[in-house]
ChimeraX commands (.cxc) that place a marker at each C-alpha (Angstrom):
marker #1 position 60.83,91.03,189.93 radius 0.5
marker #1 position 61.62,92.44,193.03 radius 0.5
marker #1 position 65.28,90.34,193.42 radius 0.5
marker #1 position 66.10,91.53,189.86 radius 0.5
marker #1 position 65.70,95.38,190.73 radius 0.5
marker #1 position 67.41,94.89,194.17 radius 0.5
marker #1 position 70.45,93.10,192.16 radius 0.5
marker #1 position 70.04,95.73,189.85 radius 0.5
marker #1 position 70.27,98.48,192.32 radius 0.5
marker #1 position 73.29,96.62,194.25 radius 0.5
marker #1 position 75.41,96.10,191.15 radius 0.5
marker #1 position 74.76,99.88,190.29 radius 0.5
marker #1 position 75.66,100.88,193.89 radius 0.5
marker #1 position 78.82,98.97,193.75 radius 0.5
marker #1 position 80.06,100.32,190.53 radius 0.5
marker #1 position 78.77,104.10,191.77 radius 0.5
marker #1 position 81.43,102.87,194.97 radius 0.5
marker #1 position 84.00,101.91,193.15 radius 0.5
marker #1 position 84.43,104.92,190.55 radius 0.5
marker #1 position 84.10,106.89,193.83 radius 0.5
marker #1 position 86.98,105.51,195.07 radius 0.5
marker #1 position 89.23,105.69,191.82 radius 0.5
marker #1 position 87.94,109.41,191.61 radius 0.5
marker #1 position 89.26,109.82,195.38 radius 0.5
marker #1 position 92.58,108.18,194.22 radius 0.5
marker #1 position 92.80,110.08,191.28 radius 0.5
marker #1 position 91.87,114.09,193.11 radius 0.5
marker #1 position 95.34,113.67,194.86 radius 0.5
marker #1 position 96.86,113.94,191.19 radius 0.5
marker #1 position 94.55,116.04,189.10 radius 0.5
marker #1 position 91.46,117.96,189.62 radius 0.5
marker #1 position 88.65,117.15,187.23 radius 0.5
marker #1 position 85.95,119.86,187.27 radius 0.5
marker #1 position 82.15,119.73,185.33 radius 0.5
marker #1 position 80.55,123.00,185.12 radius 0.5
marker #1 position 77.39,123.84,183.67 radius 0.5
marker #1 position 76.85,127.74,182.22 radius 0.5
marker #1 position 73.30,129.24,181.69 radius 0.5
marker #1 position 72.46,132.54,181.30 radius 0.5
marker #1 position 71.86,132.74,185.22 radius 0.5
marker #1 position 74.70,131.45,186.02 radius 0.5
marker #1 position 77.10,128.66,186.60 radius 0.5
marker #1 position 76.83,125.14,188.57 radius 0.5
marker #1 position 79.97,123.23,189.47 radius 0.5
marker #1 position 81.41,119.70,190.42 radius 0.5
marker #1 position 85.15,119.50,191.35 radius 0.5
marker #1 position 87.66,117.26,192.81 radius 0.5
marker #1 position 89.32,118.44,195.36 radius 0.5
marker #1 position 92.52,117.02,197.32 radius 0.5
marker #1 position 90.23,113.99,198.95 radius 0.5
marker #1 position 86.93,116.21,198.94 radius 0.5
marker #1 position 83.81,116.61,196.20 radius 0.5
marker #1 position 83.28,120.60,195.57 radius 0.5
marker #1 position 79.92,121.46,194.42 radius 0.5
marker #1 position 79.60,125.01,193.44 radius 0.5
marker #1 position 76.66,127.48,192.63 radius 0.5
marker #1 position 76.94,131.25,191.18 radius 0.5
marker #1 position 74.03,132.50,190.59 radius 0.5
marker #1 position 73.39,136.00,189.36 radius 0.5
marker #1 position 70.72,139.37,188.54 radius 0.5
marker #1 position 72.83,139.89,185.68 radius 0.5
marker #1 position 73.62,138.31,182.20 radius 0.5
marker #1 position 76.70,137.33,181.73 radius 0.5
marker #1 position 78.97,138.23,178.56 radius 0.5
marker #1 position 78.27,137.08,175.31 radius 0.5
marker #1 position 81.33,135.50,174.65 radius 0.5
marker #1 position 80.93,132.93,177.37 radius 0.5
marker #1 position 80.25,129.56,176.42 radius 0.5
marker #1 position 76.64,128.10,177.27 radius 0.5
marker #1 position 76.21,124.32,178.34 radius 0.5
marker #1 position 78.85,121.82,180.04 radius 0.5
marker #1 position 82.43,122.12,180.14 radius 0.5
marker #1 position 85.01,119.94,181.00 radius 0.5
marker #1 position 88.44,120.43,183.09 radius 0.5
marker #1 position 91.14,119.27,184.44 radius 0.5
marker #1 position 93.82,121.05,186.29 radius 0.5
marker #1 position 96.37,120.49,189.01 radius 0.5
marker #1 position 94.96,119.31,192.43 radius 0.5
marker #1 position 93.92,122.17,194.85 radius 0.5
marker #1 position 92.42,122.03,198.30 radius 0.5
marker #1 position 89.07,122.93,198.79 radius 0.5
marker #1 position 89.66,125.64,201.16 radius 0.5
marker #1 position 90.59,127.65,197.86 radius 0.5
marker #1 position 86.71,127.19,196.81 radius 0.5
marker #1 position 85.04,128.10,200.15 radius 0.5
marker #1 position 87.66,131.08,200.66 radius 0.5
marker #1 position 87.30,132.46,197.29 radius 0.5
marker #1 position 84.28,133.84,198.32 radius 0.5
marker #1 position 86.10,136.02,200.96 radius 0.5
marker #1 position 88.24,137.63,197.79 radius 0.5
marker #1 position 85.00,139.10,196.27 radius 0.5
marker #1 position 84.54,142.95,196.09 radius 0.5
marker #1 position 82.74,144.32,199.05 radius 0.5
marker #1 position 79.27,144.22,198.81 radius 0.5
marker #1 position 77.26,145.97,201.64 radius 0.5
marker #1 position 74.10,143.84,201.50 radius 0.5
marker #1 position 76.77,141.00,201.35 radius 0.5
marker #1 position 75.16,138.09,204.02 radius 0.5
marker #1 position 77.98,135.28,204.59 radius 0.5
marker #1 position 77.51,131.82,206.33 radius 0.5
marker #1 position 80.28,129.69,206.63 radius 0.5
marker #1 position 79.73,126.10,208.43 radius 0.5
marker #1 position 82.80,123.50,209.04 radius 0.5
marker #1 position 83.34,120.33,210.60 radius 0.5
marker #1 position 84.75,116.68,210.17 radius 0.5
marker #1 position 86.02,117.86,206.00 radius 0.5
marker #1 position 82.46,118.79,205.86 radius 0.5
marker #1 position 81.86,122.31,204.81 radius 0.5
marker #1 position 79.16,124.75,203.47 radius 0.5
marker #1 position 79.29,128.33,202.92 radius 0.5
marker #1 position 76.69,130.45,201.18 radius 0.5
marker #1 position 77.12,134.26,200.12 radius 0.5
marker #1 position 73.67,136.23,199.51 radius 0.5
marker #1 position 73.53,139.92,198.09 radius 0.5
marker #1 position 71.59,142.23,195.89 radius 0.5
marker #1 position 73.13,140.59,192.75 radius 0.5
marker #1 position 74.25,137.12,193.35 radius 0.5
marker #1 position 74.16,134.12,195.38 radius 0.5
marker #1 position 77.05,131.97,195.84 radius 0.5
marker #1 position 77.06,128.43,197.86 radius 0.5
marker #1 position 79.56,126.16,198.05 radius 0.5
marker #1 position 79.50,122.84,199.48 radius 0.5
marker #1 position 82.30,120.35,200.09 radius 0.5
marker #1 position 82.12,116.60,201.08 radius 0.5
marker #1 position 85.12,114.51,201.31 radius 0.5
marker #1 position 85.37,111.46,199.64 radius 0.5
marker #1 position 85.25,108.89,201.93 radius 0.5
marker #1 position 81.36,109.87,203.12 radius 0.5
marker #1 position 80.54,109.30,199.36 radius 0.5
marker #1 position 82.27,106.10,199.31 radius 0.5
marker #1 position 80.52,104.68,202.77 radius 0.5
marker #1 position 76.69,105.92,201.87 radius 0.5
marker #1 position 77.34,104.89,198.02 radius 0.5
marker #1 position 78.70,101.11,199.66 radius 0.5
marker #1 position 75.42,100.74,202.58 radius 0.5
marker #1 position 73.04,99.31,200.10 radius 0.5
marker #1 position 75.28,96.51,198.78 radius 0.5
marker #1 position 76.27,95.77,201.93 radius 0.5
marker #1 position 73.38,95.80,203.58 radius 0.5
marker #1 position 71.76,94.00,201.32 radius 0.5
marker #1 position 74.58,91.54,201.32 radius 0.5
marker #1 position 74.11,91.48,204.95 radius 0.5
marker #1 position 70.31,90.59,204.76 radius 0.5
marker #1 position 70.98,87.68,201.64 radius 0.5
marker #1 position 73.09,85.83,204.36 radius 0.5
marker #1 position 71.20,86.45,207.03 radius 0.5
marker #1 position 68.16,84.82,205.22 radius 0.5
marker #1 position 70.31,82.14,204.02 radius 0.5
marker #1 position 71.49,81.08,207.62 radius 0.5
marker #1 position 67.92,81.23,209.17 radius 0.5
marker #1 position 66.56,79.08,206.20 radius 0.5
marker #1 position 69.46,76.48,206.93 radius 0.5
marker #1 position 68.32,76.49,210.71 radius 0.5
marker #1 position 64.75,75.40,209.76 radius 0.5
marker #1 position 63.90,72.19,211.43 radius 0.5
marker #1 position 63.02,69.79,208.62 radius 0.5
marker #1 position 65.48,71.29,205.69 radius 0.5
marker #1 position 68.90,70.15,204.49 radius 0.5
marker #1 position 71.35,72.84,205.74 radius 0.5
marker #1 position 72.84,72.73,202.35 radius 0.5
marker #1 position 69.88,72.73,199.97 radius 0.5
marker #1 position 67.20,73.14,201.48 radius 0.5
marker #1 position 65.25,69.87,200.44 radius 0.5
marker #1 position 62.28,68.94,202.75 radius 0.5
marker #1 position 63.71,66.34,205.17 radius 0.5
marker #1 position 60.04,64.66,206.66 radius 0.5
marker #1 position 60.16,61.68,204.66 radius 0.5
marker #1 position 64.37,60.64,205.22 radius 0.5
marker #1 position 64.30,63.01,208.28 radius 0.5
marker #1 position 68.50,61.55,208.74 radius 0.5
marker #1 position 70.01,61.98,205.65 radius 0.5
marker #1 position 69.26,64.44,202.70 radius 0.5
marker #1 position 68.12,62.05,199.40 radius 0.5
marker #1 position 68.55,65.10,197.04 radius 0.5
marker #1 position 72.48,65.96,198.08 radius 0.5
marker #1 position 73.21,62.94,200.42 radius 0.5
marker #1 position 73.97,65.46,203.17 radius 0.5
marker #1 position 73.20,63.47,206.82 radius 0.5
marker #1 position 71.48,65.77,209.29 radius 0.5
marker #1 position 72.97,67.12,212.37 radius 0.5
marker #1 position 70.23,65.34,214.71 radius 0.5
marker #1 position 71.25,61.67,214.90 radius 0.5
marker #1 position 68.87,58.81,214.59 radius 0.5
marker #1 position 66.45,57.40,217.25 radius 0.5
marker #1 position 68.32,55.07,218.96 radius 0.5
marker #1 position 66.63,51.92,220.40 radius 0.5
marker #1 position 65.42,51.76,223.41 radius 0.5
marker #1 position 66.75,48.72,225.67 radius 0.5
marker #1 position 64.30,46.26,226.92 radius 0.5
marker #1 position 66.52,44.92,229.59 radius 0.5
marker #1 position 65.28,46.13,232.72 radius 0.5
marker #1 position 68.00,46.85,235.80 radius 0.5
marker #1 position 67.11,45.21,238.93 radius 0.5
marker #1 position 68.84,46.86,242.42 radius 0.5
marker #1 position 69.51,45.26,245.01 radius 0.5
marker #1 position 69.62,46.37,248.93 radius 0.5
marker link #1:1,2 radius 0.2
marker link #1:2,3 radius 0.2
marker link #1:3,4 radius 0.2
marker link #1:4,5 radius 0.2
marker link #1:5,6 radius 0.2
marker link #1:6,7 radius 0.2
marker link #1:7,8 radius 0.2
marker link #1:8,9 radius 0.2
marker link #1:9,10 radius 0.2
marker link #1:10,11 radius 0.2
marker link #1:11,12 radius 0.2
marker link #1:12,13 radius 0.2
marker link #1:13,14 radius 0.2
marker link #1:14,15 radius 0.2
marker link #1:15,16 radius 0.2
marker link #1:16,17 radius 0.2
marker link #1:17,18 radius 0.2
marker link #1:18,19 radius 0.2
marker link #1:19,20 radius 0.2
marker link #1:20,21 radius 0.2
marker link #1:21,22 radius 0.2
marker link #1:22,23 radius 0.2
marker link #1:23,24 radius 0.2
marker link #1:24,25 radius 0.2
marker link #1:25,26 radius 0.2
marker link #1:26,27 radius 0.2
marker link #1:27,28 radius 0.2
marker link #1:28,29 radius 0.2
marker link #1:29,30 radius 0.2
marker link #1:30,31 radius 0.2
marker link #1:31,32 radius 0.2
marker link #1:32,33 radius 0.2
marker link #1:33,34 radius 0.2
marker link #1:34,35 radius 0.2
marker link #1:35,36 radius 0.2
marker link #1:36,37 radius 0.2
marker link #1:37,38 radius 0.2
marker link #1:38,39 radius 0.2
marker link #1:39,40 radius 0.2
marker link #1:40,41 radius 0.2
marker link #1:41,42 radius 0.2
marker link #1:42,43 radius 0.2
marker link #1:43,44 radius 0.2
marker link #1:44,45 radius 0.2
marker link #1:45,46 radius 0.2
marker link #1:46,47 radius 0.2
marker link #1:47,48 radius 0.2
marker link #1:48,49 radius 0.2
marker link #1:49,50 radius 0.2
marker link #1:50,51 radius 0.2
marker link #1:51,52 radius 0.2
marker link #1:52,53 radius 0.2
marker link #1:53,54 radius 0.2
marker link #1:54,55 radius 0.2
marker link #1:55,56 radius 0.2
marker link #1:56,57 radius 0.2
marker link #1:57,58 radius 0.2
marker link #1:58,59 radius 0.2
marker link #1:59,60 radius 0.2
marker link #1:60,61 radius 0.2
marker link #1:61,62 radius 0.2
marker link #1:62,63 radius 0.2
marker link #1:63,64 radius 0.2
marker link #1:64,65 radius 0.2
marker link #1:65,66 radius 0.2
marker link #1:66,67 radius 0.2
marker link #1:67,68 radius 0.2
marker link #1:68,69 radius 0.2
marker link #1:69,70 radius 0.2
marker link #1:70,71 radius 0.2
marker link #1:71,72 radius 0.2
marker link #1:72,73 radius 0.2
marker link #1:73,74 radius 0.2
marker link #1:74,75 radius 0.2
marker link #1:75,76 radius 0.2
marker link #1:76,77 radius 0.2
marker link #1:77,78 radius 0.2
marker link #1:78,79 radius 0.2
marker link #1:79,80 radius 0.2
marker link #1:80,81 radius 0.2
marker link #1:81,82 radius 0.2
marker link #1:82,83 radius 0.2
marker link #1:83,84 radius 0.2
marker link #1:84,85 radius 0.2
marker link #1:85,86 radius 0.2
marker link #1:86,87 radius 0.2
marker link #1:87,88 radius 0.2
marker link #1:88,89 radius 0.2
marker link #1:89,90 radius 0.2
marker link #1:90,91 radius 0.2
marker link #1:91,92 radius 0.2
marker link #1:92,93 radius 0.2
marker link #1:93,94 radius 0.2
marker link #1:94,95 radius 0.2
marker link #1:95,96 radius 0.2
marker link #1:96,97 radius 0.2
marker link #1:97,98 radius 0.2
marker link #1:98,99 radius 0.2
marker link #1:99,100 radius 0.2
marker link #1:100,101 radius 0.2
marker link #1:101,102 radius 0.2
marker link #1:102,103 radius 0.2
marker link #1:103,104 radius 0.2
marker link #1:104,105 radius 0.2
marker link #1:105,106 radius 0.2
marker link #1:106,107 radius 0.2
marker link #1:107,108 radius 0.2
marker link #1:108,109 radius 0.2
marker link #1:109,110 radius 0.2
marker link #1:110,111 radius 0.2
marker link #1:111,112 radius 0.2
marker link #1:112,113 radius 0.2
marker link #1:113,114 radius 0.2
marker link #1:114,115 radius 0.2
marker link #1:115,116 radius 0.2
marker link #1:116,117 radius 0.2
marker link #1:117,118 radius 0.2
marker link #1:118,119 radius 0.2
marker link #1:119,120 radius 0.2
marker link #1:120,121 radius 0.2
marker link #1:121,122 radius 0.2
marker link #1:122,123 radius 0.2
marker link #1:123,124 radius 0.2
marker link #1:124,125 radius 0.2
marker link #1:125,126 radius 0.2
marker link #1:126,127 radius 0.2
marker link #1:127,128 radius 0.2
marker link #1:128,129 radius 0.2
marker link #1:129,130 radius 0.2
marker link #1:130,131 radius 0.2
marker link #1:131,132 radius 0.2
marker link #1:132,133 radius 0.2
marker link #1:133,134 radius 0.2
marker link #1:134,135 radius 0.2
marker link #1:135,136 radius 0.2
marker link #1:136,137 radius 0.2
marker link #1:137,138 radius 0.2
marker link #1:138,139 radius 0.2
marker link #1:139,140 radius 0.2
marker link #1:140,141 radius 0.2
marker link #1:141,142 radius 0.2
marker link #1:142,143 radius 0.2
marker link #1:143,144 radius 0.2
marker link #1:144,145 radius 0.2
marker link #1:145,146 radius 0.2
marker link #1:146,147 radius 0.2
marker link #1:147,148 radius 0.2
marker link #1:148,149 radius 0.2
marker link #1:149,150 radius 0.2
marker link #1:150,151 radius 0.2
marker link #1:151,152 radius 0.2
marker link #1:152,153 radius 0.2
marker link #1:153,154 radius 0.2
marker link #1:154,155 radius 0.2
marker link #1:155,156 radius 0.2
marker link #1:156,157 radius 0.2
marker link #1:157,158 radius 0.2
marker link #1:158,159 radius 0.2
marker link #1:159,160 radius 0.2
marker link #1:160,161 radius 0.2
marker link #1:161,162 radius 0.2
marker link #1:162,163 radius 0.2
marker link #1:163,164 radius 0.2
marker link #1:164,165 radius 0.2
marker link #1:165,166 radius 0.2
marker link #1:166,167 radius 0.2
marker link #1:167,168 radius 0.2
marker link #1:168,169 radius 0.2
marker link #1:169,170 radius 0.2
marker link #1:170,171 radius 0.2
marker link #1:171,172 radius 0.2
marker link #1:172,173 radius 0.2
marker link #1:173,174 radius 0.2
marker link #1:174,175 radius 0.2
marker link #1:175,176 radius 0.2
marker link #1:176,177 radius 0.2
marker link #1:177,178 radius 0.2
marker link #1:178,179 radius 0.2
marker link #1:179,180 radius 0.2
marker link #1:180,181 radius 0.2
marker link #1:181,182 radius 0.2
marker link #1:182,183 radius 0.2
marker link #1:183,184 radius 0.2
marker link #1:184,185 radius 0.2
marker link #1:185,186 radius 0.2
marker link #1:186,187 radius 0.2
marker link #1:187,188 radius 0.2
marker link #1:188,189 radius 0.2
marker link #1:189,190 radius 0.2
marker link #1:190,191 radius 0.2
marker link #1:191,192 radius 0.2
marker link #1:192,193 radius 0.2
marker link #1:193,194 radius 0.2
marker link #1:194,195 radius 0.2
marker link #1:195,196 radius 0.2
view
């Protein structure tokens, strides 16, 4: 039970990797963008140019009727994702207005608090997705041949199948494999005799 939900989790892990990596391929193109409206706010996911923009309006106040509730769809021409974290600079002035910005590495964060609204954006470039997304399979691919090689190195196994080797200890009788360590050889009974 417990291989089947590892495969399980590796195949889904791999898959998650590699429509990371067409998404990546595909932001220098076109910008895809998921957002989600409630009456509190909105909640975005966006391509960027190479990055992942997740973004988060929240406000005090309802927003117009005319809106559309629920999940939306885009697609637009690619942007960078400085235009996200410096949209926030473009707001009006706001005198309870607190701003953090944080960037490093394509990493960034910045988060706007007032009276009325709180607005955070976060960016993460693709290829940090694409390496933690890819760890479990290859870890785990790692650790499969890992365990393979130490069960092959067990004295008293076939290296290539595993078969229990004490009864034909120098050849393997399931795969006709012979086994590294050769047989006993005899011992001579002729005994040297030196001479001074």
């Amino acid at each position: 039970m417990l291989r089947r939900l590892s495969n399980f989790a590796t195949a889904t892990a791999v898959l998650l990797t590699a429509a990371i990596c067409l998404l990546w391929l595909r932001s220098y193109r076109l910008s895809d963008k998921v957002t989600l409206t409630r009456d509190d706010g909105t909640r975005s996911l966006r391509s960027a140019q190479g990055s992942v923009v997740l973004g988060l309006y929240l406000a005090n106040y309802k927003p117009r009727p005319t809106e559309p509730r629920g999940i939306a769809y885009t697609r637009g021409e690619p942007s960078s994702a400085q235009w996200d974290l410096m949209g926030v600079l473009f707001l009006c002035y706001d005198p309870s207005a607190k701003l953090i910005r944080w960037e490093h590495a394509g990493f960034a964060w910045s988060h706007r608090r007032s009276n009325r609204d709180l607005i955070v954006t976060a960016v993460a470039p693709f290829w940090s997705l694409g390496a933690a997304t890819a760890a479990f399979p290859l870890g785990c691919t790692a650790l499969r041949l890992r365990s393979r090689r130490r069960r092959r190195q067990t004295p008293g196994l076939c290296p290539t199948c595993n078969y229990d080797l004490r009864a034909t200890p120098h050849r393997c009788p399931e795969c006709g494999t012979p086994t590294v360590t050769s047989p006993p050889r005899a011992q001579d009974n002729h005994s040297s005799t030196v001479t001074f």
